[in-house]
C-alpha positions, -999 to +999 in steps of 0.1 A: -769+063-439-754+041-464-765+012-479-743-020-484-743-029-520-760-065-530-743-096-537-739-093-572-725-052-569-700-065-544-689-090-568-689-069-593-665-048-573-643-069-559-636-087-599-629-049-613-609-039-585-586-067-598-583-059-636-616-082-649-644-066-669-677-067-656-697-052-684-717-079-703-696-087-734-712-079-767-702-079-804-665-065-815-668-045-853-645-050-874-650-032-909-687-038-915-686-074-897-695-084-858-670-103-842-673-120-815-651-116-790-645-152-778-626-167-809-627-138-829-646-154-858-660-123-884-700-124-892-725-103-908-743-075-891-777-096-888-756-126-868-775-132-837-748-159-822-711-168-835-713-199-859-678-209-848-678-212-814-717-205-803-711-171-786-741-153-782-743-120-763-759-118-733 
C-alpha cells in the first residue's frame, strides 16, 4: 500500500508541477565569484551572505 506524501512533499509537488523550483537556492559562480542569485550581486568565495541585498542560502 501506498503512502500519501506529507504536507510539505505535496507542496513541493504541486509548485513543480507548475514550472517553480523547489530545490533550496544556493550560490550562482561566476568566474571565481559566488553570486547570489536574488540581485545578482558578485562576492568572494568565503561570502557567507550577499552584502547587497542580505541573501543568505538556506
Amino acid at each position: 500500500m501506498a503512502t500519501a506524501p506529507d504536507g510539505d512533499d505535496m507542496f513541493d509537488q504541486f509548485l513543480s508541477q507548475r514550472g517553480h523550483e523547489t530545490e533550496p537556492a544556493g550560490w550562482d559562480t561566476d568566474y571565481n565569484k559566488k553570486q547570489c542569485p536574488e540581485c545578482g550581486g558578485l562576492h568572494d568565495q568565503a561570502a557567507s551572505d550577499c552584502t547587497v541585498c542580505g541573501w543568505e542560502p538556506r
